[in-house]
N, C-alpha and C positions, 0 to 999 in steps of 0.2 A: 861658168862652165860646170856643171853635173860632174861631182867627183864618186867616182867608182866604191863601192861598196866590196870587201871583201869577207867574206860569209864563210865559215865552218858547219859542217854538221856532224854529230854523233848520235850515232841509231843503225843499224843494218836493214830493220824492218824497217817498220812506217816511216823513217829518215830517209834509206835509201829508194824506197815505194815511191813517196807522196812530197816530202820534204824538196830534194833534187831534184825532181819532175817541177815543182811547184816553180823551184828559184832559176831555173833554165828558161825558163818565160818572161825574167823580170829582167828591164833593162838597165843597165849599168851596173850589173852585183857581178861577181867574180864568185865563184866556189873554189877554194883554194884548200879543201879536206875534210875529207869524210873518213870515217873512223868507226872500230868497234872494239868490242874486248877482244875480239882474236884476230891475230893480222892478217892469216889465211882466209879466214873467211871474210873481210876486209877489201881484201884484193879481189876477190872473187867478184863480190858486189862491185867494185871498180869497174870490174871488167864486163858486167854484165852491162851495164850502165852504157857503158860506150864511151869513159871518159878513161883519160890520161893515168895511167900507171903511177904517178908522180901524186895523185891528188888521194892515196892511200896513205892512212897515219894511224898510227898505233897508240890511240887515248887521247886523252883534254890535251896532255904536257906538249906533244909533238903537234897537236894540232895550235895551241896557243902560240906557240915558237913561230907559227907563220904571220901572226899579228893579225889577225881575224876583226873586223870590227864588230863583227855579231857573230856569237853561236848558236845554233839549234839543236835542242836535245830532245832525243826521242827513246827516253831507255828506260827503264823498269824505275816505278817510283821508289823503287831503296837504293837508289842511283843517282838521283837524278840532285838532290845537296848538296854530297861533296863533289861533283860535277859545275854544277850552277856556280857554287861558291870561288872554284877556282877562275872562270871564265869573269865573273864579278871582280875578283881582286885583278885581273887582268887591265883593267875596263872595260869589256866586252859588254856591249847589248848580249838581253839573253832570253831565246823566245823556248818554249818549255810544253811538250807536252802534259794532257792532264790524264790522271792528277798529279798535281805539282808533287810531291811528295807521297812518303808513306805516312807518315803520321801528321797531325797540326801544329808539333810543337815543331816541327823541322820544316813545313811549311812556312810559318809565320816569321822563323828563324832566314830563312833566304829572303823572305818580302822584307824585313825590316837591314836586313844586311845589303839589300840593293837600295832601298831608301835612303840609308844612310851615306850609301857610295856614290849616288847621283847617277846609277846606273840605270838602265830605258830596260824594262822587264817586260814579255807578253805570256799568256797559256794561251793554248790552243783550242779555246771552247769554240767549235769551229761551226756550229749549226747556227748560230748567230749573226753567220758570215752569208748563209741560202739568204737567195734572194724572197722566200717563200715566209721564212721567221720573221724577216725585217717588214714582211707588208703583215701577216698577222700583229708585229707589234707596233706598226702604224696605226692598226685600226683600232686597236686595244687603248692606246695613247689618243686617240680623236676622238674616244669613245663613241663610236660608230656601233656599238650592244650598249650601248649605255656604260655604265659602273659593271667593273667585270665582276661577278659573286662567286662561281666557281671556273675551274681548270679541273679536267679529268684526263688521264694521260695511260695510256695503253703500250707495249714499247714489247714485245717479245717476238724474240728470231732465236736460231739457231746456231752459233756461234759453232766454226771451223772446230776448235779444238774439243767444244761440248759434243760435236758430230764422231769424232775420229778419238773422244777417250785420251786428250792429250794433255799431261801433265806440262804447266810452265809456271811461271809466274800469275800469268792470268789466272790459272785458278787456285793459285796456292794465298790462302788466307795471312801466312805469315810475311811474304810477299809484297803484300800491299793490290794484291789481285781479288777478284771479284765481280762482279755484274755494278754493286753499287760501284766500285771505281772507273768499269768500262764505260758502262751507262749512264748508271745514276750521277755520276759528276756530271755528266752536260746536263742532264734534267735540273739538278739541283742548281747550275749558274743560270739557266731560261729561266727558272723560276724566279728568284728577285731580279734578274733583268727586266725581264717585263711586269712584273707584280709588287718589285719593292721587297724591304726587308723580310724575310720569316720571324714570328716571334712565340710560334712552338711546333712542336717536331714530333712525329709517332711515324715507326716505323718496327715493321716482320718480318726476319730473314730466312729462307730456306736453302741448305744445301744438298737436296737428296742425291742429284743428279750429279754433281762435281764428286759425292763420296762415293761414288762406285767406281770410279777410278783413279780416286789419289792414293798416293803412294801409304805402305803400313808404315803409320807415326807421323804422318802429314795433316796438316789440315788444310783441308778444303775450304777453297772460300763460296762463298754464298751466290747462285745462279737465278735465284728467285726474292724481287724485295718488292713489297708495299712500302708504299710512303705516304702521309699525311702532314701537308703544311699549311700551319694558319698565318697569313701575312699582317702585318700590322694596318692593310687598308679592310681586314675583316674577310679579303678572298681566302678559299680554300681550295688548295692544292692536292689532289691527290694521284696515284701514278701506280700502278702494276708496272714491274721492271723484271724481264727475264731473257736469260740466252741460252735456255734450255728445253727451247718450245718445238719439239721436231716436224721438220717441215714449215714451218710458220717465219714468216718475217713481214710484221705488221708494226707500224709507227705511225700510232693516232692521238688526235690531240682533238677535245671538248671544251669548247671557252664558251662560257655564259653568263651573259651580263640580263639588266634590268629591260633593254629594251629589244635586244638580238643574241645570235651566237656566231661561232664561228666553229668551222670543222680542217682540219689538217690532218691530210694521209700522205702515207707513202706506203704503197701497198707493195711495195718491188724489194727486191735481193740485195739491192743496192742500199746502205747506210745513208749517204746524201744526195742523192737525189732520187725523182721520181716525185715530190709533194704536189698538193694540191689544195687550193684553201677556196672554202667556199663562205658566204656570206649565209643568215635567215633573219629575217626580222627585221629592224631597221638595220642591218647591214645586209638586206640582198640586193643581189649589184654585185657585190666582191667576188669576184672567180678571177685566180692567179692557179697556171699550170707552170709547173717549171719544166724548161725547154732541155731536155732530157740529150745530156753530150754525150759523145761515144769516151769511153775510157773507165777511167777509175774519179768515181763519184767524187773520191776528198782532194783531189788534184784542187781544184778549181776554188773552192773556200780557203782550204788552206793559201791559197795564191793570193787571195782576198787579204787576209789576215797578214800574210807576211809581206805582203805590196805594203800596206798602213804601218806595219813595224818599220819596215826598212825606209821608209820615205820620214819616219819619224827619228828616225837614229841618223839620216843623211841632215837631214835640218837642227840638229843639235837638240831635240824634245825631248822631256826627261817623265813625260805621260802618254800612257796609252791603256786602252782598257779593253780585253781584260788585260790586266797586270799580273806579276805576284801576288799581290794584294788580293784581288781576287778568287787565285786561287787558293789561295790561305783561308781564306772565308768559306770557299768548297771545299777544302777541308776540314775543317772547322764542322760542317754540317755534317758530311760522312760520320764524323765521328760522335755527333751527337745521337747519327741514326745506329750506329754500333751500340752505344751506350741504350739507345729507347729496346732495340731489340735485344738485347742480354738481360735487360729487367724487366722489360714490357710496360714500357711506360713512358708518357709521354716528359718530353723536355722541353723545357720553356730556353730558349734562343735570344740572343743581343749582341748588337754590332760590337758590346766588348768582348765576344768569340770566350765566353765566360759560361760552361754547360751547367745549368741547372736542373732540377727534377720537377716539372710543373707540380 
């Protein structure tokens, strides 16, 4: 007999948005509390939601007391540690928005504290999860372009709060907010997912557009980043990253190999869906449209992704990827791309997440 699944989440936004919508579709789970840092605003969500008055909790402690067997967290990454850590001592699976963390070392600090507790870890590198990345990285794995030699990666839109001058986390630098953490972290996990290790790093950050309306004595974090990665199979990565493109919301992807390419748009308003991948060369043939659902685009990935966690935590599995691990490793890269743009210079990169100066 299918035994039931009982699931927490903490997050108001993207939690109560994407996360609830996501796990209300999965069969056998129970949501037994959702939670934020203010219990009014808590409730509110509750009640917007259309669930039970009852399934409103006031942090990790009162939702952990329900005996959750999974938590999901979706809260600002200088939160999101001692959050993980407490559901981890629990024994809780613990699936984690990205970026896992504010920094690496407190990254690396929950991937190796749920290692060692035998605890089932996921991020939410959720493009991974489109049906449109998995056949780009089919073809790229069949070598259908031959040997890939470059990735060129185009990615700027307009972000709400870049639109409307809104100071939060997202763009407060100290935060752990950013374009490279909104963005740049799913680029940075596509990239060795499909390409393999990086083994050096160049990158240029600008924030002109965040600092006309952070707060006096604030720092803004960065809305515009180049990036430059050399893989250890000799591909080069590179990517314009911005949410400060007005009116624009463009997500294009250049794969060029020895014998074909491939192209990946999503020319729409929409973050996850809308793509389109087409084949040239000895990959022509290849045309995948994604069949374009009514709602909110990350519903459905995310659903993806926490269907494979929850049916890996219901079977006793103590792997699933992406992991903590992973995204330790995404951060890890973040912060090597901080360290190349503060010096301006490239960094030489290795899986012992050890930053050097090329």
């Amino acid at each position: 007999m299918t035994r039931g699944l009982r699931v927490g989440v903490l997050g108001l936004g993207f939690g109560a948005a994407v996360h609830v919508p996501a796990l209300s579709d999965l069969p056998d789970v129970t949501l037994v509390g959702l939670g934020g840092k203010d219990l009014v605003k808590t409730t509110a969500a509750v009640a917007r939601l259309g669930l039970e008055a009852r399934l409103a909790v006031n942090g990790i402690d009162e939702l952990l007391d329900r005996r959750p067997d999974a938590v999901m967290l979706a809260v600002p990454p200088d939160q999101s540690e001692q959050l993980a850590l407490k559901a981890i001592a629990a024994g809780c699976a613990v699936l984690c928005e990205k970026p896992l963390a504010s920094t690496a070392a407190a990254a690396r600090h929950m991937a190796d504290v749920a290692t060692k507790a035998g605890v089932l870890t996921g991020v939410n590198f959720q493009f991974a999860e489109l049906p449109a990345f998995r056949q780009l990285a089919a073809a790229t794995k069949d070598e259908r372009i031959g040997a890939v030699r470059h990735v060129d990666v185009t990615w700027l839109v307009q972000s709400y709060a870049q639109q409307h001058g809104l100071w939060s986390w997202k763009t407060d630098a100290a935060a752990g907010g950013g374009v490279l953490a909104l963005l740049g972290s799913h680029l940075l996990y596509l990239a060795e997912w499909l390409l393999g290790p990086a083994v050096q790093l160049w990158a240029a950050f600008d924030a002109s557009a965040t600092r006309t309306f952070a707060p006096t004595g604030a720092e803004p974090a960065e809305d515009m980043v180049q990036l430059r990665l050399v893989h250890a199979s000799g591909t080069i990565f590179t990517a314009t990253i911005g949410n400060s493109s007005p009116g624009l919301h463009r997500h294009l992807w250049h794969v060029g190999g020895t014998t074909g390419s491939l192209i990946l748009d999503n020319p729409t308003a929409d973050y996850m869906k809308g793509f389109a991948l087409t084949g040239n060369g000895s990959a022509e043939g290849i045309a995948f449209q994604d069949q374009v659902a009514v709602g909110d685009g990350r519903v459905a990935p995310f659903r993806s992704l926490a269907s494979r966690f929850l049916e890996t935590v219901r079977h006793g599995g103590k792997f699933l990827r992406p992991s903590f691990n992973e995204g330790a490793r995404v951060q890890y890269l973040m912060e090597a791309a901080r360290a190349s743009a503060v010096g301006d210079r490239t960094m030489a990169v290795a899986e012992s997440e050890t930053v050097e100066t090329a």
